[in-house]
GULUMMI-899743 format. One record per residue: residue number from 1; residue in three letters; y, z, x of N, C-alpha, C, O in turn. Coordinates in Angstrom, 3 decimals. Example, Ala and Ser with C-alpha at 12.3 -4.5 7.8 and 13.67 -1.06 7.14 Angstrom:
BEGIN
 num residu       ny       nz       nx      cay      caz      cax       cy       cz       cx       oy       oz       ox
   1    ALA   -5.690    7.800   13.190   -4.500    7.800   12.300   -3.300    7.800   13.200   -3.319    8.465   14.236
   2    SER   -2.250    7.080   12.850   -1.060    7.140   13.670    0.030    7.870   12.900    1.138    8.039   13.409
***
This chain:
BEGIN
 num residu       ny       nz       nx      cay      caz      cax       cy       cz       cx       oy       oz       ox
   1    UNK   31.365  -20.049   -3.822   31.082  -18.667   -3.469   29.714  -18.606   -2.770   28.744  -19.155   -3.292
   2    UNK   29.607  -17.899   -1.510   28.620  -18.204   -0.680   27.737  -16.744   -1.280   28.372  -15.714   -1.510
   3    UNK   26.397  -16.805   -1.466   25.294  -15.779   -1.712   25.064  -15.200   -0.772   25.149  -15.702    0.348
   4    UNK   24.663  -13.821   -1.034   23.836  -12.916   -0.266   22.822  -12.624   -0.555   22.437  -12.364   -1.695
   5    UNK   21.824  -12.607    1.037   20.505  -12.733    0.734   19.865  -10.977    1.494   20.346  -10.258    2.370
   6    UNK   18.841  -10.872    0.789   18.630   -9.448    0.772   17.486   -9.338    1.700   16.915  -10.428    1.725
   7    UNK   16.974   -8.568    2.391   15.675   -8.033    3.320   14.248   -9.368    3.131   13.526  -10.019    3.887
   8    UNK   14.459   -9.212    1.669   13.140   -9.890    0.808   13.196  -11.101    0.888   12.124  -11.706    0.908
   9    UNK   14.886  -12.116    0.984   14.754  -13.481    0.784   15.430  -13.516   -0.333   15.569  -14.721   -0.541
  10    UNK   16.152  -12.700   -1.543   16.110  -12.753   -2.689   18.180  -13.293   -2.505   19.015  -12.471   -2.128
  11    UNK   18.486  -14.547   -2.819   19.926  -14.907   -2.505   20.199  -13.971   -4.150   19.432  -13.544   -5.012
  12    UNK   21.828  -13.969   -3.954   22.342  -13.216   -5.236   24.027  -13.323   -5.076   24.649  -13.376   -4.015
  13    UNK   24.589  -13.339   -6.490   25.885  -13.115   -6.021   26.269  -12.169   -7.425   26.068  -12.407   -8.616
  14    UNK   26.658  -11.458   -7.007   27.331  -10.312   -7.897   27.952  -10.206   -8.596   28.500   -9.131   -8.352
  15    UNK   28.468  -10.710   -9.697   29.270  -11.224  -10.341   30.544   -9.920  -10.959   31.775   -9.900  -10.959
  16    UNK   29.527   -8.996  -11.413   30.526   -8.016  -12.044   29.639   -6.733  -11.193   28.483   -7.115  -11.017
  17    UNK   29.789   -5.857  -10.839   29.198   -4.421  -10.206   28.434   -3.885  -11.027   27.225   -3.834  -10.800
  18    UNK   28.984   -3.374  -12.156   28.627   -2.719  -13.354   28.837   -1.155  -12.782   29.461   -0.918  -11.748
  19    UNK   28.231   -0.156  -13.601   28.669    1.308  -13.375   28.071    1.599  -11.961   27.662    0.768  -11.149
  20    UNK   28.105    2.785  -11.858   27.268    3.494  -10.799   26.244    3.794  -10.920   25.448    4.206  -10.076
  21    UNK   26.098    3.585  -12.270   24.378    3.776  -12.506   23.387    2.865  -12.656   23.347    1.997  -13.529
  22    UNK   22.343    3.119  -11.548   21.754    2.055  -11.629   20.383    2.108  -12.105   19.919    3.233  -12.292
  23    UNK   19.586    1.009  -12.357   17.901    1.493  -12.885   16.941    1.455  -11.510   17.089    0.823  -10.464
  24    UNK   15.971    2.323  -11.909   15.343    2.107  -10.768   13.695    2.003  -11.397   13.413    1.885  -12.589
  25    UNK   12.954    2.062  -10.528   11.517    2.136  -11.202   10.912    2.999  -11.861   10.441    4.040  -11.402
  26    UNK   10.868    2.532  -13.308   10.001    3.757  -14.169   11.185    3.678  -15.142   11.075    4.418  -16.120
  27    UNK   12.652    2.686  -15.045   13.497    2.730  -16.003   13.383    1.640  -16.978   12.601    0.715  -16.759
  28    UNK   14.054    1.676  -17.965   13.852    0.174  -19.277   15.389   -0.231  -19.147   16.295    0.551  -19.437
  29    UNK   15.524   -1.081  -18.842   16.946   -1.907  -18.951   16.633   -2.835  -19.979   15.594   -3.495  -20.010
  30    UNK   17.769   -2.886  -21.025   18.066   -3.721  -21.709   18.877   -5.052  -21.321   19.949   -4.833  -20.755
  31    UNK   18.622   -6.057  -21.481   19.530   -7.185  -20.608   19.457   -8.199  -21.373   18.646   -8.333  -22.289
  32    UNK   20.408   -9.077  -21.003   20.562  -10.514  -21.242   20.267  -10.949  -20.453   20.487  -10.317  -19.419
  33    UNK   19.528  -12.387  -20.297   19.149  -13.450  -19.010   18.807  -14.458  -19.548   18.607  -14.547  -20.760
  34    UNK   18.667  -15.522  -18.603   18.977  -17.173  -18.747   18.110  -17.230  -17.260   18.688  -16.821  -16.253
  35    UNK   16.887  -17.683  -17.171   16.338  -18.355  -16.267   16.016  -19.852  -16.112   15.407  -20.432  -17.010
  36    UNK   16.432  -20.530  -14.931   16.646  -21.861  -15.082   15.212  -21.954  -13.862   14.679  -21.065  -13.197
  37    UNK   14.979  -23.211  -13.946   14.326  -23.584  -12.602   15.336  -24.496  -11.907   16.408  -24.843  -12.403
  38    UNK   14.802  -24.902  -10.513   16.124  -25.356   -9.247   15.792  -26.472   -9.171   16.310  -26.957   -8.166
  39    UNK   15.133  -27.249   -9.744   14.955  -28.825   -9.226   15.321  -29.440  -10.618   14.628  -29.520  -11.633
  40    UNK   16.953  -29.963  -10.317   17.165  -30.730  -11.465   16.276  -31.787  -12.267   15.459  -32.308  -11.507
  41    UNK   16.197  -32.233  -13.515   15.243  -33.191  -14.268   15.963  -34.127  -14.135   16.882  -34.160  -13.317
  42    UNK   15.656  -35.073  -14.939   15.791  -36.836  -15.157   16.809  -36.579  -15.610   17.475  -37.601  -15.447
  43    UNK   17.848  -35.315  -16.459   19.061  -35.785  -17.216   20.349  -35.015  -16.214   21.496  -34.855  -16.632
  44    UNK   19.855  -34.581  -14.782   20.552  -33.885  -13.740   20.729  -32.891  -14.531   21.640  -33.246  -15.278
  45    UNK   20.289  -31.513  -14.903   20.637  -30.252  -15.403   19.668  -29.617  -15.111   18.616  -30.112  -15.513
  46    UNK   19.578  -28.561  -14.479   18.585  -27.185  -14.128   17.933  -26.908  -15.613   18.675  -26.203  -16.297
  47    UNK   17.002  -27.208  -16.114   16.527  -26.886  -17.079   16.120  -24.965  -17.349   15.540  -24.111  -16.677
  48    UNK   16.651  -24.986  -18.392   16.130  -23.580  -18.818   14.725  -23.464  -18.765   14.129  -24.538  -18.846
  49    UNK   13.912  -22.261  -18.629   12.642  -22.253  -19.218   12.522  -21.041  -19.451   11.466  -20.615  -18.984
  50    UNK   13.322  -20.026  -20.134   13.628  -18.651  -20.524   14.995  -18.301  -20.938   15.874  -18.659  -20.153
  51    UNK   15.304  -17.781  -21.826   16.726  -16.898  -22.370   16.844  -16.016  -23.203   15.844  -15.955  -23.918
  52    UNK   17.766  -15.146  -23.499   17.783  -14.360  -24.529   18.853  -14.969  -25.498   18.624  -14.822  -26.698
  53    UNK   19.759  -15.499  -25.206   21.177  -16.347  -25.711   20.739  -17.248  -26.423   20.503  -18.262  -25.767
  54    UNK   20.470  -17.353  -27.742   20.264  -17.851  -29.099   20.965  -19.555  -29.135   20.469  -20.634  -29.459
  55    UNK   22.212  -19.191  -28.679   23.254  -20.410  -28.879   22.415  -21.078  -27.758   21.622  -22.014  -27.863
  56    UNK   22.758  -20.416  -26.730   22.496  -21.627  -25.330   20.842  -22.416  -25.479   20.569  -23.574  -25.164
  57    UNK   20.223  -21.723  -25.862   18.785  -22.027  -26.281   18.971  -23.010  -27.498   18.299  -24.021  -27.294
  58    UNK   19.257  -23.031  -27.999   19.978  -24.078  -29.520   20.440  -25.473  -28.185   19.614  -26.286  -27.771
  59    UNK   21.944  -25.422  -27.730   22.475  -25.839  -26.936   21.433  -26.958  -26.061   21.651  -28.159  -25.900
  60    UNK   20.230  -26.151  -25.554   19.904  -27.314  -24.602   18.514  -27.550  -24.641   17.847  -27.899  -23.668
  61    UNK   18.028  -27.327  -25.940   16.739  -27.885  -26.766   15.986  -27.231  -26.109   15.517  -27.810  -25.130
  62    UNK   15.656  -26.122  -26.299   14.854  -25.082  -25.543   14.651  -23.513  -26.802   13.951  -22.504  -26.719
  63    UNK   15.678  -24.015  -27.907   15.009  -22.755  -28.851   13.783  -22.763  -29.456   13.406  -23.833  -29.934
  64    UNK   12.760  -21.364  -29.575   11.676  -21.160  -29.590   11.814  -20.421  -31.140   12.182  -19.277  -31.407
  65    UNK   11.494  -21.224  -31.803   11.348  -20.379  -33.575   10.681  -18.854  -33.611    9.508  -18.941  -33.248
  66    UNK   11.008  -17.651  -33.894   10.170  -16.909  -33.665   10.059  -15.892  -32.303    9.390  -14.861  -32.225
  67    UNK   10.811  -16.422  -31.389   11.296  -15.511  -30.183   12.052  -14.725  -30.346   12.831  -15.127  -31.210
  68    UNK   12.366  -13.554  -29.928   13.547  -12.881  -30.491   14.425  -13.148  -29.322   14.087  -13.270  -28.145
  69    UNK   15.744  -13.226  -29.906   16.996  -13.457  -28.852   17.608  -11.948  -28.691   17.202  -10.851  -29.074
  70    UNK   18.717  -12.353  -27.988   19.598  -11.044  -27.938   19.103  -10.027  -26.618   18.275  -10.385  -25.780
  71    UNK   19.503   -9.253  -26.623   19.591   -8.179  -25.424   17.794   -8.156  -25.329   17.129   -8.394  -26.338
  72    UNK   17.385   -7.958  -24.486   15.734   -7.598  -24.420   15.344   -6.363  -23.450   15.823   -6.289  -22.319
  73    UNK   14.279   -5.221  -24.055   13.955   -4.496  -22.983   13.096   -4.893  -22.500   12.264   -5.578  -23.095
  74    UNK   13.012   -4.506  -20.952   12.503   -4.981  -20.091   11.995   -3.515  -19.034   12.715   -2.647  -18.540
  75    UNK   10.827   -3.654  -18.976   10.709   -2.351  -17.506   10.595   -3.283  -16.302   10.036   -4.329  -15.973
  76    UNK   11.918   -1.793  -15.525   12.091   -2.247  -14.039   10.292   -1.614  -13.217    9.641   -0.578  -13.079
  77    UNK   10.220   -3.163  -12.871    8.993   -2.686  -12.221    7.479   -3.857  -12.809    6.544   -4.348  -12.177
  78    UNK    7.838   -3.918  -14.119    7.049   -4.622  -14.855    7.502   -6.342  -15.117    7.119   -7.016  -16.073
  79    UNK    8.312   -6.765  -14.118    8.042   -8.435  -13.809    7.734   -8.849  -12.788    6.845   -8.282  -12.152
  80    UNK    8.487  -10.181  -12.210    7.732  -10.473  -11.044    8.916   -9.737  -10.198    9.946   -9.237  -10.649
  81    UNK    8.349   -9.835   -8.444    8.943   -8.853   -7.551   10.891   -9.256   -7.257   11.733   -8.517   -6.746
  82    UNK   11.050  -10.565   -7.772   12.698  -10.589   -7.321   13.305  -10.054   -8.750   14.202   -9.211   -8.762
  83    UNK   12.885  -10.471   -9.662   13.300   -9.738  -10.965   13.352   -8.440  -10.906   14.141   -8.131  -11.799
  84    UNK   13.006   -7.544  -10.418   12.914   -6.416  -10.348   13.901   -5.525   -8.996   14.212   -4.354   -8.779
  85    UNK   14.093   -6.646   -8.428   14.693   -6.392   -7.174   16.570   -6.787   -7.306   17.572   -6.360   -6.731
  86    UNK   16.300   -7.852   -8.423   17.872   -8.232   -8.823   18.219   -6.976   -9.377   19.095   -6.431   -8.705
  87    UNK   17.840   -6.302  -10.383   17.848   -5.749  -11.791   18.338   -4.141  -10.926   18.829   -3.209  -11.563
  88    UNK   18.092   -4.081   -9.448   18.271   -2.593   -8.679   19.233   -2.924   -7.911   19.237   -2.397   -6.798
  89    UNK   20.317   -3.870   -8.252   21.346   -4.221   -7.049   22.703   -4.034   -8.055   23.706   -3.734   -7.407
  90    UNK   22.880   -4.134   -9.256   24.016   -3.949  -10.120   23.334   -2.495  -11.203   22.220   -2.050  -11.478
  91    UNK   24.660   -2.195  -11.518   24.486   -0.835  -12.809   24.804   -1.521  -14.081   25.132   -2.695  -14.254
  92    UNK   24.661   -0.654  -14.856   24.674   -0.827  -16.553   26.114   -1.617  -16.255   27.028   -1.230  -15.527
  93    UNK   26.041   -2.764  -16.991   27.590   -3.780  -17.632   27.233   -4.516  -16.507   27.769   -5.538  -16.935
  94    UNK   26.720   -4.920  -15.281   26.791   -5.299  -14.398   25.882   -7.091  -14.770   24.800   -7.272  -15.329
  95    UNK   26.782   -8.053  -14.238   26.028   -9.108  -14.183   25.787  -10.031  -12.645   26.515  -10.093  -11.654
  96    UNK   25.044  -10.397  -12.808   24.188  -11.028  -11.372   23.331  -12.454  -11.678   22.596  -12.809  -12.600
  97    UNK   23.772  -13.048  -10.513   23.027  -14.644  -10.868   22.241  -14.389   -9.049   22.611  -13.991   -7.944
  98    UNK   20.980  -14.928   -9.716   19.995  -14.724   -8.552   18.999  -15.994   -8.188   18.517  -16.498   -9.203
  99    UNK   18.571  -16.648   -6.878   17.897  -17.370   -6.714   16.733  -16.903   -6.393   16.881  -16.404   -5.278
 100    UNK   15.554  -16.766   -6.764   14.222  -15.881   -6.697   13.093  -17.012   -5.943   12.353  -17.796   -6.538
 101    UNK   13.227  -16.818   -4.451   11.570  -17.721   -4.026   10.763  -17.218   -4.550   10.624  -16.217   -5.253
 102    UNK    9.901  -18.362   -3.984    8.983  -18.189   -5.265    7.847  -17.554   -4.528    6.842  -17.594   -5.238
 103    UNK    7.563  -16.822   -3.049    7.094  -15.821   -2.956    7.248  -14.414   -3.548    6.369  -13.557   -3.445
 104    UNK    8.492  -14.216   -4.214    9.299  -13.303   -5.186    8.931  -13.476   -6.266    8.980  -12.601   -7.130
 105    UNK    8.354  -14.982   -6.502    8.410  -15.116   -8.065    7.061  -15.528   -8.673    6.242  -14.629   -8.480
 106    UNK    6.432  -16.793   -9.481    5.403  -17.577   -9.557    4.473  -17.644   -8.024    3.258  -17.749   -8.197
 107    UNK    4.662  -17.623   -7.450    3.759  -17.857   -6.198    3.212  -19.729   -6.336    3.712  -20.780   -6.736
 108    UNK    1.860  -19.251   -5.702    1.304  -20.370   -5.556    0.950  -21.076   -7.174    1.261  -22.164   -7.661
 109    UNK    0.280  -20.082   -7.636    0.367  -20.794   -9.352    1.338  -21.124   -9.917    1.140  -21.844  -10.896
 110    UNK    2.776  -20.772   -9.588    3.687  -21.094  -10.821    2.873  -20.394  -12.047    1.870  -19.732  -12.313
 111    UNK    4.456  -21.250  -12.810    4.246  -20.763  -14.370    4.217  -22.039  -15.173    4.684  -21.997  -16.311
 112    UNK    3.648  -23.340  -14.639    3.354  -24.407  -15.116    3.866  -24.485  -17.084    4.791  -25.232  -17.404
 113    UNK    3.334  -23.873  -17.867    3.287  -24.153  -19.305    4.912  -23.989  -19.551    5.167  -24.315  -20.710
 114    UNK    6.117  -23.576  -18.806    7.132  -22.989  -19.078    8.076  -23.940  -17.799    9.190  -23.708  -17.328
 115    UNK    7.352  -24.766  -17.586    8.311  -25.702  -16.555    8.348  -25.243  -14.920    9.183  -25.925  -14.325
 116    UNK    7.734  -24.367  -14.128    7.282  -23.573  -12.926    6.092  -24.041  -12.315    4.899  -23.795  -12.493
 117    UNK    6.890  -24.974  -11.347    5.893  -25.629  -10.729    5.344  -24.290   -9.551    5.844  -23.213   -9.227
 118    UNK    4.325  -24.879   -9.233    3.846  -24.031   -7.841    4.683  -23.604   -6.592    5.083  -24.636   -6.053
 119    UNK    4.962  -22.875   -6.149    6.013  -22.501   -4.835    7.481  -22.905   -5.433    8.046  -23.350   -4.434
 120    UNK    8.023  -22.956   -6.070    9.261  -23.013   -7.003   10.062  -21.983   -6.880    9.627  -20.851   -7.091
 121    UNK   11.042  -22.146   -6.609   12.709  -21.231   -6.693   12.716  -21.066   -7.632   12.054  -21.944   -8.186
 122    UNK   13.109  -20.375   -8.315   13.846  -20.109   -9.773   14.973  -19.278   -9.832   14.935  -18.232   -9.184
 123    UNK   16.013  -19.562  -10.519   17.386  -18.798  -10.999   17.498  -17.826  -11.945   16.774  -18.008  -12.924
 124    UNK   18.082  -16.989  -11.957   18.812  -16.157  -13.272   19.739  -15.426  -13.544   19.905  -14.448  -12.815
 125    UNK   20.623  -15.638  -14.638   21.761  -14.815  -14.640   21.549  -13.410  -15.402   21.061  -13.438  -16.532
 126    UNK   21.715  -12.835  -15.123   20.653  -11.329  -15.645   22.429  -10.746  -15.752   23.330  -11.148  -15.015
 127    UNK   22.601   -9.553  -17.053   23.616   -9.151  -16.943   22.611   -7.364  -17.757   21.729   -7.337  -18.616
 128    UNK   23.083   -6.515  -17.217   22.066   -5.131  -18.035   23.620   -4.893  -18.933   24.808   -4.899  -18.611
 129    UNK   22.785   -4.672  -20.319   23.853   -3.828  -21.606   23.125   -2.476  -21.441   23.711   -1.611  -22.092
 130    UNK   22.254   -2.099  -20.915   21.941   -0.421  -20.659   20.896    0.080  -20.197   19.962   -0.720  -20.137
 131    UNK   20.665    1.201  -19.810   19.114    1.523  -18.877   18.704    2.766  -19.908   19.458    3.505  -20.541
 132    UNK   17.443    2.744  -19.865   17.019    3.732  -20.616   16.139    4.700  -19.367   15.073    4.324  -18.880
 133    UNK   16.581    5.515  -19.133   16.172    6.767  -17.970   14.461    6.524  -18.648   14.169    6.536  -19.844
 134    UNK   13.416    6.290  -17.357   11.948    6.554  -18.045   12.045    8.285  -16.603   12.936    8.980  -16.114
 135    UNK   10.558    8.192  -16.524   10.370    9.311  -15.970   10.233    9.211  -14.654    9.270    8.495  -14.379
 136    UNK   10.911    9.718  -13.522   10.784    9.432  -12.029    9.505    8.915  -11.352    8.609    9.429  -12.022
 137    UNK    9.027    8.296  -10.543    8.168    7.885  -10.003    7.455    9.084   -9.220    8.163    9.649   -8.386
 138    UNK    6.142    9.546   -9.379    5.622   10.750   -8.516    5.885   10.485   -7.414    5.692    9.337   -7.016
 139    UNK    6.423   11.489   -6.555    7.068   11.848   -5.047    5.571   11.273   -4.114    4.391   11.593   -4.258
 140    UNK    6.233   10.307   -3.138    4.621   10.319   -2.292    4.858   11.294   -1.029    3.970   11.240   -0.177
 141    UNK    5.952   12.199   -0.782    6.023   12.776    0.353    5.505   14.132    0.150    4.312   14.435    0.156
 142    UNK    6.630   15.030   -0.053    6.180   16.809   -0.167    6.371   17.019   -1.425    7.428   16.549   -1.845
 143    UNK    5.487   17.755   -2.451    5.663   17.909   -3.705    7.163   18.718   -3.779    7.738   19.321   -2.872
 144    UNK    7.490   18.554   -4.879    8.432   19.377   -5.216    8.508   20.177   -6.449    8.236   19.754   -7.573
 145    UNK    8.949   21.515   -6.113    8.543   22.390   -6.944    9.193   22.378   -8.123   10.324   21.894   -8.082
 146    UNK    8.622   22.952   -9.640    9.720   22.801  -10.655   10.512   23.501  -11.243   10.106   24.649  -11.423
 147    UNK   11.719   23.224  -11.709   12.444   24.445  -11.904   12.502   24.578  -13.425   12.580   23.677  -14.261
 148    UNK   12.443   26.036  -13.619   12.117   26.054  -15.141   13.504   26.008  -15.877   14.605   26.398  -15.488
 149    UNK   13.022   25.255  -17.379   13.930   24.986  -17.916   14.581   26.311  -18.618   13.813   26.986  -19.304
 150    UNK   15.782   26.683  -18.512   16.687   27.724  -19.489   17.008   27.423  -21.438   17.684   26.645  -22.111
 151    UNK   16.330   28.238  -21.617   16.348   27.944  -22.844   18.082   28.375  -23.554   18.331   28.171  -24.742
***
């Protein structure tokens, strides 16, 4: 299955759509994800260096005692720039596997302590179990006026 790559550089393939609703900035999505890095190791496998999936983290000697697994919130807006950019292309139920340059991602530092070398691709299969509406982003164009609430 061939990827699509977005304005930014950010490849992706879509796996499931999810609703029509999508998160945008200033929202909390709850999600599952599995981030790998792209340069296979010595045992040929994309090593993990992030998950929420308990088993798979067990699975490929990468569980962290003390991490919490399972769905995680996350604010759209508050990681690095392809994470945030995957996370606005599918709706709630929606899953997505994404290749993130690493102008998108770590940059020039990487994330070295977590396996992220410097200028590094990185992967992730990001799937959202739900968005939590935060509060719209202030308008940068013409204010808009408010309408009062009916009690």
């Amino acid at each position: 299955m061939a990827t699509k790559t977005t304005a930014s550089g950010l490849h992706y393939i879509i796996e499931n759509a999810g609703s029509a609703e999508k998160a945008a900035l200033g929202d909390t999505v709850l999600i599952e994800y599995t981030g790998r890095v792209t340069k296979k190791g010595k045992d040929g496998k994309y090593k993990i260096f992030d998950t929420s999936d308990e088993k798979l983290a067990k699975a490929e000697n990468e569980f962290k005692p003390g991490k919490p697994y399972g769905p995680q919130k996350m604010p759209v807006g508050g990681t690095i720039p392809g994470f945030t950019e995957a996370l606005q292309l599918i709706g709630k139920g929606g899953k997505i596997k994404v290749i993130i340059p690493s102008n998108l991602g770590y940059g020039e530092q990487g994330a070295p302590q977590v396996g992220i070398m410097p200028f590094s691709p990185i992967a992730f299969d990001l799937e959202i179990k739900d968005i939590i509406k935060g509060k719209p982003a202030p308008a940068t164009s013409a204010p808009v006026a408010a309408t009062p609430v009916k009690k």
